[in-house]
C-alpha positions as CSV (number, residue, x, y, z in Angstrom):
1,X,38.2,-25.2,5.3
2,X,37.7,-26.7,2.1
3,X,34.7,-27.7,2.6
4,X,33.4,-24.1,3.7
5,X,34.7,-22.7,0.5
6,X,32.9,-25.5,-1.5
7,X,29.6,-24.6,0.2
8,X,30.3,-20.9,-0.1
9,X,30.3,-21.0,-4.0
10,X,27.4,-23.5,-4.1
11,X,25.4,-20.8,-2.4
12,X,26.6,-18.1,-4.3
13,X,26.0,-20.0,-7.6
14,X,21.9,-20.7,-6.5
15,X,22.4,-16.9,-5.2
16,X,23.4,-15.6,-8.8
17,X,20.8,-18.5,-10.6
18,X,17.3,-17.0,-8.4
19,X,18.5,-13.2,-9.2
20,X,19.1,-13.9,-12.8
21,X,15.5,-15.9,-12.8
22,X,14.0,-13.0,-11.5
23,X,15.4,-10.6,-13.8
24,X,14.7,-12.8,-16.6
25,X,11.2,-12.8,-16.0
26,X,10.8,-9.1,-14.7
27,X,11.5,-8.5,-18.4
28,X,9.7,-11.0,-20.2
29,X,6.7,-9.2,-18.3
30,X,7.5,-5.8,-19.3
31,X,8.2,-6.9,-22.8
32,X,5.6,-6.6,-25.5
33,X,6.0,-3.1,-25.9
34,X,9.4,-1.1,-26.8
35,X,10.7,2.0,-25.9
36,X,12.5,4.4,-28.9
37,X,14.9,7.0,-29.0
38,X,13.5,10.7,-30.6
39,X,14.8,10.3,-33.6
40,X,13.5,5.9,-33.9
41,X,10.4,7.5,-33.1
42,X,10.4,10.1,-36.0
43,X,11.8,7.0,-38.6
44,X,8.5,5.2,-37.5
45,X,6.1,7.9,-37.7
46,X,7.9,8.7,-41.2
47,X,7.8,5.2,-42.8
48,X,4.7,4.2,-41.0
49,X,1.4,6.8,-42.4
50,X,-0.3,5.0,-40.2
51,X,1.1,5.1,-36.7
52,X,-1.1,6.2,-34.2
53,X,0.4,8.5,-31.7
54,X,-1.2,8.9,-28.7
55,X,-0.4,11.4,-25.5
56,X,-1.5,10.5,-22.4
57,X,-0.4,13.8,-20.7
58,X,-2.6,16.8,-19.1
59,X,-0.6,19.2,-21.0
60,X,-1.6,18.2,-24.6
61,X,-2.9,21.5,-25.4
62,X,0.2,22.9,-24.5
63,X,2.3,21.5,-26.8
64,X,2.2,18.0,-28.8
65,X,3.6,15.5,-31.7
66,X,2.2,16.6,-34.7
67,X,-1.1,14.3,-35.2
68,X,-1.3,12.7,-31.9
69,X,-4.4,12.1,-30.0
70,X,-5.4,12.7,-26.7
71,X,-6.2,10.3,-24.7
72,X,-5.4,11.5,-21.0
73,X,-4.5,8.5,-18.8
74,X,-5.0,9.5,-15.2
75,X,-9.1,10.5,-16.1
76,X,-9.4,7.1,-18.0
77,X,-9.7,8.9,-21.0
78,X,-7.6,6.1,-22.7
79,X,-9.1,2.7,-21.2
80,X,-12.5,4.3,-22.6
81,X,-10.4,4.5,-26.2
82,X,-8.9,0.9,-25.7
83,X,-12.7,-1.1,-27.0
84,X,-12.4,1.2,-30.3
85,X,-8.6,1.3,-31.1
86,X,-7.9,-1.3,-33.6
87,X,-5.2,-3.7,-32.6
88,X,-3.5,-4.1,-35.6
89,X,-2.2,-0.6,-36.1
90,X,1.3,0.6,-34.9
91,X,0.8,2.8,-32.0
92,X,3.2,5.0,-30.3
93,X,2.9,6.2,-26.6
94,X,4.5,9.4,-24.6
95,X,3.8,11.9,-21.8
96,X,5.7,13.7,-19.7
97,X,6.9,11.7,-17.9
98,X,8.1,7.6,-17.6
99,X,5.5,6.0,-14.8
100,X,2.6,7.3,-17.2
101,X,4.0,6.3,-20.7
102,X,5.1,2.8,-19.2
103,X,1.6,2.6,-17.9
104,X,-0.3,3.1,-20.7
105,X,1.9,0.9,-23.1
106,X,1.3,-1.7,-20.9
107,X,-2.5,-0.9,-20.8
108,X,-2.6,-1.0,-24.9
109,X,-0.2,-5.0,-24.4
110,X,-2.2,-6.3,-22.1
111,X,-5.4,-5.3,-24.1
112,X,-4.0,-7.3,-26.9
113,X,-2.4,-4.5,-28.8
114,X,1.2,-6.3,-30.2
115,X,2.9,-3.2,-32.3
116,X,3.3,-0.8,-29.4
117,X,6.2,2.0,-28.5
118,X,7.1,4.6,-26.0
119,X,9.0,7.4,-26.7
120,X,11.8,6.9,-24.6
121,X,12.5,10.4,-22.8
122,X,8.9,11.4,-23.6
123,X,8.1,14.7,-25.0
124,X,10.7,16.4,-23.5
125,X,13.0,14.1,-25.6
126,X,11.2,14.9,-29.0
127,X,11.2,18.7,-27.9
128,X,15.3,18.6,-26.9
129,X,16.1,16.5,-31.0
130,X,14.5,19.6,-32.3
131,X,11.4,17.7,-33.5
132,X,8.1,19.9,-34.5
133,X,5.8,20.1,-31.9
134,X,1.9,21.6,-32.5
């Protein structure tokens, strides 16, 4: 009976060990870029003149972050951009919703960009703070 508890634990331990690993490393991959809050986003684009914003939505003309640029995702719009952004600005990503600003932010890292963020939320986020919108 012992001996089945002993080897009961040992498995659980590995168990615990392999998911730990792979959440470990599921991060490490999706690191390199990091997501902000509204109002993190706003104290970056304030202390940082030159943060490129960038929206990645279809509904830019329908309401955006004052100075952002276009740069639709789903049309390729922004992996045409990517060979002319410079890499050693700041640059912060949103749409309107999560799988598209995760995607792009992890277009601009793997591309070699290292100072990237995603509004956490996305526009609707910045909209709900009571942020200006243009």
């Amino acid at each position: 009976m012992l001996r089945k508890i002993v080897l009961l634990l040992i498995v659980t331990v590995g168990l615990l060990a392999i998911i730990g690993g792979c959440k470990e490393k599921s991060a490490t991959t999706t690191a390199g870029y990091t997501d902000v809050t509204p109002a993190a986003a706003r104290d970056l684009i304030d202390n940082n003149p030159d943060v490129v914003i960038i929206d990645v939505s279809p509904y830019y003309s329908q309401g955006h972050l004052p100075g952002a640029i276009s740069y639709y995702l789903a049309d390729g719009s922004l992996s045409r951009a990517i060979p002319s952004l410079d890499k050693n600005k700041t640059y912060l990503v949103y749409c309107h919703s999560d799988s598209a600003s995760v995607e792009a932010a992890e277009k601009l890292v793997n591309a070699g960009f290292r100072k990237v963020y995603r509004l956490k939320g996305n526009y609707r986020s910045w909209v709900d703070a009571g942020y200006p919108v243009e």
